[in-house]
C-alpha positions as semicolon CSV with decimal commas, in nm:
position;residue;x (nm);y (nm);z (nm)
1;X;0,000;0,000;0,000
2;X;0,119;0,344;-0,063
3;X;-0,059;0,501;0,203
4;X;-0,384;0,590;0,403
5;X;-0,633;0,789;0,347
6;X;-0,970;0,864;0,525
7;X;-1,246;0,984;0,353
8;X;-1,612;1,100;0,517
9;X;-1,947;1,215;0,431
10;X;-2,169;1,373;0,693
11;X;-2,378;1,113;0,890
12;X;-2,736;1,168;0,768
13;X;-3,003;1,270;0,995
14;X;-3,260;0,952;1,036
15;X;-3,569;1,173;1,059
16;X;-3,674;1,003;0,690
17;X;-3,606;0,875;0,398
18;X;-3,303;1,024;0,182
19;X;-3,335;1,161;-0,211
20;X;-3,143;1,208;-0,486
21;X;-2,934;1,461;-0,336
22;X;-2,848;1,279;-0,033
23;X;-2,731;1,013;-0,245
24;X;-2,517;1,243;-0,461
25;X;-2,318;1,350;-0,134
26;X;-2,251;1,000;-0,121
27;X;-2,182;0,881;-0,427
28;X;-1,951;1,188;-0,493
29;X;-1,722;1,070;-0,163
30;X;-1,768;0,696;-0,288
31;X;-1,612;0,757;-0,617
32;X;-1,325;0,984;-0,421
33;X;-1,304;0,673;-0,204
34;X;-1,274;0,412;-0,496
35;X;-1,012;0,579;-0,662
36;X;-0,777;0,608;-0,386
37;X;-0,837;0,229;-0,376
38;X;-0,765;0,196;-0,744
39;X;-0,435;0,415;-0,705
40;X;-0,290;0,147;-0,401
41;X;-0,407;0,340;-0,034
42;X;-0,540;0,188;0,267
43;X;-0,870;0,368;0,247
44;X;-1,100;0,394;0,496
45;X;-1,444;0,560;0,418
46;X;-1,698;0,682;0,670
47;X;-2,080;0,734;0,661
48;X;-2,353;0,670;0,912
49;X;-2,680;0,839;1,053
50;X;-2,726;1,099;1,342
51;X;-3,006;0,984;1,578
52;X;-3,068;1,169;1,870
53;X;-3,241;1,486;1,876
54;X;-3,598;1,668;1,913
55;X;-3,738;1,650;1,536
56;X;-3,608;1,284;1,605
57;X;-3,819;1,276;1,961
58;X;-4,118;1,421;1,819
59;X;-4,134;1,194;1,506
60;X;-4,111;0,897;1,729
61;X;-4,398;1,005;1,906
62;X;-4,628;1,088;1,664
63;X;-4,520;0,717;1,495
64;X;-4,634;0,576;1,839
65;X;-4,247;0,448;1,859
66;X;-3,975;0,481;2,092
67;X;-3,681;0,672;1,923
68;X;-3,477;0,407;1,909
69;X;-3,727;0,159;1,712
70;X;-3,810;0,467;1,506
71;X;-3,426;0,525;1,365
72;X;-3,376;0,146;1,317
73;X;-3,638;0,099;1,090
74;X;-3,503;0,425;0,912
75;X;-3,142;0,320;0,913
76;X;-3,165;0,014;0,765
77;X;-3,377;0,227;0,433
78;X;-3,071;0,395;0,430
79;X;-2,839;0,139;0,448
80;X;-3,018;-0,007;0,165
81;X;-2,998;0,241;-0,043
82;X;-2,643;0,229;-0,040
83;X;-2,616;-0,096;-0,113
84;X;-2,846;-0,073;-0,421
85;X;-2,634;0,237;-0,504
86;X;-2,258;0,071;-0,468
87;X;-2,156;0,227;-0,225
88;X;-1,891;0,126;-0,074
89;X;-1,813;0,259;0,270
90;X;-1,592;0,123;0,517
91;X;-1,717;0,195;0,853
92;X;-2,119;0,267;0,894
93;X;-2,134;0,444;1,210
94;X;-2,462;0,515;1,465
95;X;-2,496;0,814;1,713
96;X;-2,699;0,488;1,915
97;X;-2,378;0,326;1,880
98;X;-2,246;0,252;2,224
99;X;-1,893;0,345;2,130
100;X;-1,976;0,651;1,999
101;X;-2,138;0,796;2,328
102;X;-1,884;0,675;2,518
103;X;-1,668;0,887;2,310
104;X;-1,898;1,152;2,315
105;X;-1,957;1,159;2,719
106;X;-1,543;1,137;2,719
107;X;-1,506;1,429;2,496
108;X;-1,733;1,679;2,725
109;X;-1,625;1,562;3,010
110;X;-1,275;1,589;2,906
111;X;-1,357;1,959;2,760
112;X;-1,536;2,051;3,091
113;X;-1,234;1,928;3,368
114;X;-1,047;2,191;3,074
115;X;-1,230;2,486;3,170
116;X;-1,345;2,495;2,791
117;X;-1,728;2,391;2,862
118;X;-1,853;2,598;3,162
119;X;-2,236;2,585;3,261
120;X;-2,503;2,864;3,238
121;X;-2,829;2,994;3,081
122;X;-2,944;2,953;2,707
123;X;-3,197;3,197;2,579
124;X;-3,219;3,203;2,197
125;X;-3,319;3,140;1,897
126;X;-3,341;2,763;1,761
127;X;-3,449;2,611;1,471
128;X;-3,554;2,199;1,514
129;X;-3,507;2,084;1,194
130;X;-3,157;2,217;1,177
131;X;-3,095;2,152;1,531
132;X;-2,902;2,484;1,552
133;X;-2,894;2,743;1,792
134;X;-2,876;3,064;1,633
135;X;-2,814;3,381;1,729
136;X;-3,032;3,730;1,653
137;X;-2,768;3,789;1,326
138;X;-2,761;3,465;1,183
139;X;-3,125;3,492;1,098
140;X;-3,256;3,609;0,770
141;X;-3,656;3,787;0,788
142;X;-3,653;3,574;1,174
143;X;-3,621;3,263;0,978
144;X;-3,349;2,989;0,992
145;X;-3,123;3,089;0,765
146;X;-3,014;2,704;0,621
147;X;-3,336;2,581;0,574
148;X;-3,570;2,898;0,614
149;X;-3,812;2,777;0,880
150;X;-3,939;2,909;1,139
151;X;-3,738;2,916;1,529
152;X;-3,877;2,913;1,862
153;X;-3,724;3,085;2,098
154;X;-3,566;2,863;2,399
155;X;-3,483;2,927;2,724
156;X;-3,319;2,607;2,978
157;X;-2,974;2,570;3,194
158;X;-2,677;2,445;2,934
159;X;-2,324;2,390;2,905
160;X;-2,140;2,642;2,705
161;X;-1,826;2,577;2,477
162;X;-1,601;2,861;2,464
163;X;-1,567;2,850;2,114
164;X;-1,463;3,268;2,108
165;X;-1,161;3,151;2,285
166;X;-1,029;2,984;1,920
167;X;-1,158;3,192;1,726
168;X;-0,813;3,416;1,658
169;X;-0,654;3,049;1,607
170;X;-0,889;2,877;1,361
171;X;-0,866;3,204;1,145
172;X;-0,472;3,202;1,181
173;X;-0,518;2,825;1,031
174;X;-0,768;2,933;0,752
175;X;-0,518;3,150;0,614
176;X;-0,225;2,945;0,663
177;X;-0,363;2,649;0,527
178;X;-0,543;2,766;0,195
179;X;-0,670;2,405;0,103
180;X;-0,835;2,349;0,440
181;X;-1,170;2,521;0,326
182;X;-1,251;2,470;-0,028
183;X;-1,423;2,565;-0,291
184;X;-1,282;2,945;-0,218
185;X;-1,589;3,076;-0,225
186;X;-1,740;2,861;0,111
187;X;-1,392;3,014;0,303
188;X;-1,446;3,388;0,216
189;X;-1,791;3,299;0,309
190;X;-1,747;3,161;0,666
191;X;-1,461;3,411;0,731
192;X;-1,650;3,706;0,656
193;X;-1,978;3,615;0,736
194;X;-1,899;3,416;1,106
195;X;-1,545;3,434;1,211
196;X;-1,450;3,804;1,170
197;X;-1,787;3,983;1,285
198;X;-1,700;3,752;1,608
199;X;-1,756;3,417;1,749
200;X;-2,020;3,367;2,026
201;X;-2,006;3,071;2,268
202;X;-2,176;2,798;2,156
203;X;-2,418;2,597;2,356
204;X;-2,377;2,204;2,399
205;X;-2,641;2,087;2,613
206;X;-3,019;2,059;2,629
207;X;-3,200;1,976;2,952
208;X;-3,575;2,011;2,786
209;X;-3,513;1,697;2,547
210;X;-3,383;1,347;2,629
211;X;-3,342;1,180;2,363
212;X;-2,995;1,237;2,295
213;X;-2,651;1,162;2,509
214;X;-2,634;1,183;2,881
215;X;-2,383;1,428;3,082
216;X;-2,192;1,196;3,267
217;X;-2,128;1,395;3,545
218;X;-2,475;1,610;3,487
219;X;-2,754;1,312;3,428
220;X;-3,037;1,640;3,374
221;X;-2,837;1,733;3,043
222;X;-2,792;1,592;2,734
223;X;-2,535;1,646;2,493
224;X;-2,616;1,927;2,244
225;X;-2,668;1,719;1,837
226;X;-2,376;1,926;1,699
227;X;-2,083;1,806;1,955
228;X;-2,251;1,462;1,952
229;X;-2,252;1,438;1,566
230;X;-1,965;1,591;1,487
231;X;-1,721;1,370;1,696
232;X;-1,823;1,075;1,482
233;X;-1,521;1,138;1,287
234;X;-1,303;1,016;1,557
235;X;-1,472;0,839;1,775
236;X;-1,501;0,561;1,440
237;X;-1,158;0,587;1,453
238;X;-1,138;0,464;1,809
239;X;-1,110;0,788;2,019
240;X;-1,177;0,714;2,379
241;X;-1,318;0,389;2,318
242;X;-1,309;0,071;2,302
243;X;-1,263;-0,003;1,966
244;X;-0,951;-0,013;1,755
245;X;-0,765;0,263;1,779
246;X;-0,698;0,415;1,414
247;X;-0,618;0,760;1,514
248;X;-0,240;0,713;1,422
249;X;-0,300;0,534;1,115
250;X;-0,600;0,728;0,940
251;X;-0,629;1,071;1,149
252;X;-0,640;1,362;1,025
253;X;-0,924;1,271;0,801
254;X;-0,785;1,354;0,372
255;X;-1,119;1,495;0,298
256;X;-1,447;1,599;0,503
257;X;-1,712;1,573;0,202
258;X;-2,036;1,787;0,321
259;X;-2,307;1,991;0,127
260;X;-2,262;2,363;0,205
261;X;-2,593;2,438;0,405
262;X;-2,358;2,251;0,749
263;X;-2,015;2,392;0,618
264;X;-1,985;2,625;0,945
265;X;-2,056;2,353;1,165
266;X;-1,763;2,172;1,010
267;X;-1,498;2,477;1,012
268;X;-1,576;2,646;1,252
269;X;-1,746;2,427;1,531
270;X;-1,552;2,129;1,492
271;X;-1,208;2,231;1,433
272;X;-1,240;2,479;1,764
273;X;-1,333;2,116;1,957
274;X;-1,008;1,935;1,802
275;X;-0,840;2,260;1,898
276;X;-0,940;2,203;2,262
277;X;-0,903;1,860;2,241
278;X;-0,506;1,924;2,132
279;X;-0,615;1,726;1,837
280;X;-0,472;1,850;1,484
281;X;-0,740;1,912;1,217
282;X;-0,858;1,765;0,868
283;X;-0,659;1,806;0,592
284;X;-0,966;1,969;0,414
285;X;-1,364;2,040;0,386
286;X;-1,540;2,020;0,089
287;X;-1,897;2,220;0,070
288;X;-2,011;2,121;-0,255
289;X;-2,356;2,252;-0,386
290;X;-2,698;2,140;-0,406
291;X;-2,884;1,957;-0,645
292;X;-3,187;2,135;-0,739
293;X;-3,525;2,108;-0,920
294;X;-3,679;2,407;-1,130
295;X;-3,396;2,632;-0,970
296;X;-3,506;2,503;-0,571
297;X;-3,313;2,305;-0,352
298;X;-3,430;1,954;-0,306
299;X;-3,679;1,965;0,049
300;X;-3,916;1,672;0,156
301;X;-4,130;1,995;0,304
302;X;-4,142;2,164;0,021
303;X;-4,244;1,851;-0,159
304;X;-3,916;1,876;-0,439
305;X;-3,768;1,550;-0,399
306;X;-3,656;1,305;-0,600
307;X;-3,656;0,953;-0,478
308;X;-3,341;0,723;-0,535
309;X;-3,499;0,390;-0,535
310;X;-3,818;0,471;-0,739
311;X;-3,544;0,638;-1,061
312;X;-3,320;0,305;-1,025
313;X;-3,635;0,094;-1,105
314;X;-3,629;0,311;-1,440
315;X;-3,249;0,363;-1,483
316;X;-2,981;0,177;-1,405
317;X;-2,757;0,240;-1,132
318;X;-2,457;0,328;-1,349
319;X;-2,624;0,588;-1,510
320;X;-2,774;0,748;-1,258
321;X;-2,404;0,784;-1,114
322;X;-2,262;0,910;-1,401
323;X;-2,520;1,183;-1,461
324;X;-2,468;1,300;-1,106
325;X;-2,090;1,292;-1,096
326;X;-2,079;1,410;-1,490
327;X;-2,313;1,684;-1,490
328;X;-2,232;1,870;-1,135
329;X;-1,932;2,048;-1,151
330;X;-1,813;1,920;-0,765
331;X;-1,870;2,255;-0,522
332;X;-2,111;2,383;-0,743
333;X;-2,506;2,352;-0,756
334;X;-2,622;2,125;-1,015
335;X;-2,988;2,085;-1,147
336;X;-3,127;1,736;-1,215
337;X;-3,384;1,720;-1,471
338;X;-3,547;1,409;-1,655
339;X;-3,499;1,504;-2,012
340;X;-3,139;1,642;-1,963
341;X;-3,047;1,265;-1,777
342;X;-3,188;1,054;-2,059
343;X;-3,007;1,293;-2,363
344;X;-2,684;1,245;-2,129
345;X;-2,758;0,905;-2,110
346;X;-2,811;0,855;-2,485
347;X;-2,537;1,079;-2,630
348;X;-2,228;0,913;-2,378
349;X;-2,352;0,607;-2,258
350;X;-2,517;0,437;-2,557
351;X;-2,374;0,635;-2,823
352;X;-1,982;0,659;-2,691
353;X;-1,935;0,354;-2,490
354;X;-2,171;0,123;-2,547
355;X;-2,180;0,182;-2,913
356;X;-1,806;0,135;-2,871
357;X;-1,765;-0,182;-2,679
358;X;-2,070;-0,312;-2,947
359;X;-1,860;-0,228;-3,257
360;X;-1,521;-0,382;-3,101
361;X;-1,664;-0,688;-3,011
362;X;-1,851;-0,758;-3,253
363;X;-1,586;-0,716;-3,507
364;X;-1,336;-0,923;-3,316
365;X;-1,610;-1,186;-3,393
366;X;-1,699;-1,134;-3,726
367;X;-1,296;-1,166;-3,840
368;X;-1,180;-1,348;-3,561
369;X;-1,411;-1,580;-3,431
370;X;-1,391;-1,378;-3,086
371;X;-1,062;-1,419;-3,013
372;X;-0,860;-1,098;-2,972
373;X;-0,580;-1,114;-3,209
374;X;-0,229;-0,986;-3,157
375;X;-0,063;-0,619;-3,229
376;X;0,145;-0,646;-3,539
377;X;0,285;-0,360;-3,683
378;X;0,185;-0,027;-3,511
379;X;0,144;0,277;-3,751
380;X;0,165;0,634;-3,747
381;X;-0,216;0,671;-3,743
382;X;-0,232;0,474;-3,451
383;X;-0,015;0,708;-3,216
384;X;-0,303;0,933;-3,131
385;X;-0,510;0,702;-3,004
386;X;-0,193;0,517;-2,833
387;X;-0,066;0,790;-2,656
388;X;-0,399;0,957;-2,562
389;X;-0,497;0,630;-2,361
390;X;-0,192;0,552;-2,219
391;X;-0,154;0,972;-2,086
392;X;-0,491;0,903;-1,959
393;X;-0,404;0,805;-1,664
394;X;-0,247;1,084;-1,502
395;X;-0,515;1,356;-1,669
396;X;-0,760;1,184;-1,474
397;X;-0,514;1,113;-1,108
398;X;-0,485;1,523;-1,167
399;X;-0,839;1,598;-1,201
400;X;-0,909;1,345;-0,934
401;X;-0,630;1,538;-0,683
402;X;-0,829;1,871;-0,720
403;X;-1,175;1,677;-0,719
404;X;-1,274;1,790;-1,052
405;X;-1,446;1,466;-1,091
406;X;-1,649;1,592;-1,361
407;X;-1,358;1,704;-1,558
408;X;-1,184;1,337;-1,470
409;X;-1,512;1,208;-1,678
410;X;-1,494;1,461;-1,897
411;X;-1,087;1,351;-2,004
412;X;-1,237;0,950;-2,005
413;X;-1,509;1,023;-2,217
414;X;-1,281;1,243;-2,474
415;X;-1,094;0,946;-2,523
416;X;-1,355;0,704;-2,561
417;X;-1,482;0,955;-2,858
418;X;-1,130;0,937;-3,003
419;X;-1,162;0,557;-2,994
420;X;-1,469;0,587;-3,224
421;X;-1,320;0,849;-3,431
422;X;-1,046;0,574;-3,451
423;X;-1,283;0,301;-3,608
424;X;-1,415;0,557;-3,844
425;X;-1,078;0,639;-3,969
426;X;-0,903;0,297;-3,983
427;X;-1,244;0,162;-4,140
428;X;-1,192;-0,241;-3,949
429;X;-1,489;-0,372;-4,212
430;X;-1,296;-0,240;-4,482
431;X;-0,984;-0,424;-4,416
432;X;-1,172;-0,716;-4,277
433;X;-1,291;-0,769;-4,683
434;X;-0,922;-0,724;-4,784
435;X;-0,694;-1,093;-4,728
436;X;-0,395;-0,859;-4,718
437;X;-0,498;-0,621;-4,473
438;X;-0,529;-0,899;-4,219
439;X;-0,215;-0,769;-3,977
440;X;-0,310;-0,457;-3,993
441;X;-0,677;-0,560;-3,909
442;X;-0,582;-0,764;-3,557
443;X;-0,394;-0,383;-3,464
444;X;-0,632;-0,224;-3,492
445;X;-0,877;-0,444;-3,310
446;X;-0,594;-0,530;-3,058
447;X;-0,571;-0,147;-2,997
448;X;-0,969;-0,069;-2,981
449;X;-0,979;-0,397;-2,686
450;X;-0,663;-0,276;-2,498
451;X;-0,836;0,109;-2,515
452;X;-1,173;-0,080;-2,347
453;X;-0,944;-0,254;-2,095
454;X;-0,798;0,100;-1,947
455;X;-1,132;0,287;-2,013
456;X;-1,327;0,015;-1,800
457;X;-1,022;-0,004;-1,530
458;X;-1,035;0,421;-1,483
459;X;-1,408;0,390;-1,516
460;X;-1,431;0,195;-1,225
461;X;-1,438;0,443;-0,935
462;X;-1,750;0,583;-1,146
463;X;-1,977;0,300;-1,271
464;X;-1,861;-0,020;-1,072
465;X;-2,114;-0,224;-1,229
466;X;-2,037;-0,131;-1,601
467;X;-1,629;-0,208;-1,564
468;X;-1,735;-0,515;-1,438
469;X;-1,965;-0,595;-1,744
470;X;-1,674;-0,498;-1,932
471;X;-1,427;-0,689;-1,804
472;X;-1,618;-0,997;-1,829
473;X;-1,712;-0,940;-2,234
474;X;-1,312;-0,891;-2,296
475;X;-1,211;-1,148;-2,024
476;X;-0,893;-0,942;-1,947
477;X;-0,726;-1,063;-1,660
478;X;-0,480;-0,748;-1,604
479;X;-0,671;-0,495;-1,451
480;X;-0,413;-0,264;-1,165
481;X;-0,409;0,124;-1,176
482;X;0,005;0,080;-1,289
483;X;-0,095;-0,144;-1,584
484;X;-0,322;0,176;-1,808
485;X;-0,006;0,380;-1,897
486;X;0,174;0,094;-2,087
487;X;-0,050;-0,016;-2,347
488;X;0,026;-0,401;-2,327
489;X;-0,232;-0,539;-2,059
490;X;-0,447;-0,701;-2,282
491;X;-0,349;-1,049;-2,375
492;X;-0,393;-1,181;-2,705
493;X;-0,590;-1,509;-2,783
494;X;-0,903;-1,381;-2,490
495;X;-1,215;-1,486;-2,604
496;X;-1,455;-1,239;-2,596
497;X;-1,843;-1,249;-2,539
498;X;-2,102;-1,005;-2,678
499;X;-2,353;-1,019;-2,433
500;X;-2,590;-0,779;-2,362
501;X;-2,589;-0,396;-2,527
502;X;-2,443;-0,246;-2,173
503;X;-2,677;0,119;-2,261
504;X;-2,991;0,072;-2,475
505;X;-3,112;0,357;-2,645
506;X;-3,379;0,550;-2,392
507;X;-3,689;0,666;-2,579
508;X;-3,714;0,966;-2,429
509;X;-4,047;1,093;-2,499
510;X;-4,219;0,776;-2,416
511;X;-4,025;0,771;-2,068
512;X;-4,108;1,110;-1,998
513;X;-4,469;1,010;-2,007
514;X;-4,373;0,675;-1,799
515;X;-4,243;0,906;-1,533
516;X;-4,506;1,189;-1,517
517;X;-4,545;1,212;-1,164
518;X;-4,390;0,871;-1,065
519;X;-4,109;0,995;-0,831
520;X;-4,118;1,380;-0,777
């Protein structure tokens, strides 16, 4: 292995069921996490669910359901729908988990004996869905200014962190470490908007609500959802716990992956507790953007979701993955739309790659009773394609460093075009009819299969399900990250099999109809 690396999303809030923009979050840091793999590091990749809470309490109730009962029928939807989406996670964590609150407990307690949680009186603003407490500037027209709801205004005995006590030291790290908040435009955001016009101590504990983590030393309190959720990230890793301790091998996390309505709680909140904690921070935060619908943000309130599971039984899961990770520019909002998915689906997937991987095999049929024949002679009209696939490689490692995943795409599919372009130039049926072209026939068939081997390996990370599809139609047996730049990895004398078109057409109007109303 070359090295670790330790990937997370933020643990979803079991209050209900997830859409497609929940699942883009994930399948975004999947991808991120499937490359690494690809490249040789000891990945580990962290999601989960956050469970405690009042919208949690309240939901329970009106479901006639303990809150416990109530998130374990919820977290096992979700964990379904990562399964059914390929996702690939290493650890699956629970805010029920019993390592986790012990963690948790540790952690205040530990921050309290500091003199960096002291107790007092809360009176404020707080919104429930957000579970934030906000203060008289953070609202916009009295409403919470994430989701745009309504607060109440709450008044109880809480612990306070002394998060104004950092603040001079988190902004000295912002500016020394320019990757730590990205895009750019999230860091000007939080430093302007939060950090400079002045921190206010935060409060950590609730005494009206119980469903959540006990003060050890303070049974009437629990512990406020941000402190509790936010340790996740270490207590998976072992962190005053029982469990393995991977602190030395995978902390500081490579990447925080979180959508930019709960960036703040992430730079601000939870780098002040690893501060306090003497812990050092992430390498980075990612806020990337929303996925909206008619120029809205997805909400279940507002009634602009789309569901996951009901689109896969339309679409398969590949597709769906590529669109997302294709189409949104990573850090940027992105707009799903039904027409816009099936042209993107027709125009790269069946047109470019499946049309592709049709043509090639088909041909090494037709002339060569499927087996793939060897590279003769290699031309000058061959080069471009040659060297384009075997650069490939490190276009896409560099798009991947920045997490221009779209633009990694982008570079795959560009070559995949040239491969077509390549068939149309060297004209295979043409010297299939000619007894004399015959070497130069099995190069250029040899060249259009080894072309499919690298596109399916890089491709991977992407659509797990097509390179494996792939793989088994040209049987190649070669398939590490180090074997793509040389141009030799597939093995002459593989049979191939047809199979299946991976990408059939999508009639688009007659789907459009199918899905009037079916899952938005």
């Amino acid at each position: 292995m070359k090295n670790t690396y330790y990937i997370t999303t933020p643990i979803y809030y079991a209050s209900g069921n997830l859409h497609i923009g929940h699942t883009y979050t994930t399948i975004m840091s999947d991808s991120i996490a499937r490359f690494k793999r690809l490249q040789g590091y000891n990945v580990k990749f962290l999601t989960g669910t956050d469970e405690h809470g009042l919208k949690i309490q309240q939901n329970a109730e009106k479901a006639s359901k303990n809150p416990k009962e109530y998130v374990n029928e919820i977290v096992e939807k979700i964990k379904f729908l990562w399964e059914l989406f390929n996702i690939d996670y290493d650890i699956f964590i629970r805010t029920t988990d019993d390592y986790h609150i012990e963690t948790v407990q540790n952690i205040f307690e530990n921050l309290y004996k500091n003199g960096d949680i002291y107790k007092g009186t809360y009176k404020g603003h707080y919104c429930i869905p957000c579970e934030s407490f906000l203060t008289e500037t953070q609202l916009i027209d009295n409403k919470c200014p994430d989701c745009k709801r309504d607060v109440i205004i709450q008044k109880e005995d809480a612990y306070f962190f002394k998060i104004s006590k950092y603040a001079d030291k988190l902004l000295k790290h912002i500016e020394e470490n320019p990757l730590f908040i990205q895009p750019e435009s999230r860091k000007n955001e939080m430093i302007n908007n939060f950090i400079k016009p002045g921190l206010q101590d935060l409060c950590v504990s609730r005494t009206s609500l119980k469903w959540g983590i006990p003060v050890k030393f303070d049974s009437d309190h629990v512990v406020y959802v941000w402190i509790d959720a936010l340790s996740n990230y270490i207590s998976a890793l072992g962190y005053r716990n029982n469990r393995e301790n991977l602190m030395d091998s995978f902390w500081p996390a490579d990447l925080h992956v979180v959508g930019k309505e709960i960036v703040r709680f992430h730079v601000i909140y939870w780098p002040i507790m690893l501060f306090a904690l003497n812990l050092p921070l992430p390498k980075q935060v990612f806020g990337h953007g929303w996925l909206l619908i008619n120029g809205n943000k997805m909400s279940k309130s507002q009634g602009s979701v789309i569901d996951p599971i009901i689109l896969s039984k339309h679409f398969s899961i590949d597709s769906i993955r590529y669109f997302l990770l294709r189409e949104v520019n990573f850090g940027n909002d992105g707009v799903f739309n039904n027409e816009l998915f099936m042209m993107k689906v027709n125009s790269d997937l069946s047109n470019l790659l499946g049309n592709l991987i049709s043509r090639t095999i088909s041909m090494v049929i037709k002339y060569f009773n499927g087996v793939i024949p060897n590279q003769t002679e290699i031309l000058n009209d061959d080069m471009e394609l040659i060297n384009s696939v075997k650069n490939l490689k490190d276009k896409v490692t560099s798009y991947m460093d920045q997490l221009k995943i779209s633009n990694a795409l982008s570079e795959i599919f560009n070559c995949i075009s040239l491969s077509n372009k390549y068939i149309d130039e060297t004209k295979p049926w043409i010297l299939g009819g000619d007894k004399n072209s015959i070497d130069r026939l099995k190069t250029v068939l040899y060249n259009l299969c080894e072309s499919i081997r690298v596109f399916s390996i890089l491709l991977s990370p992407f659509m797990p399900n097509t390179s494996k599809e792939i793989k088994c139609k040209l049987n190649y047996e070669i398939d590490s990250f180090d074997s793509i730049s040389e141009f030799n990895g597939t093995k002459a004398g593989t049979i191939v099999q047809k199979g299946e078109n991976l990408f059939p057409r999508i009639n688009i109007e007659e789907k459009l109809k199918e899905l009037l109303n079916k899952y938005i």
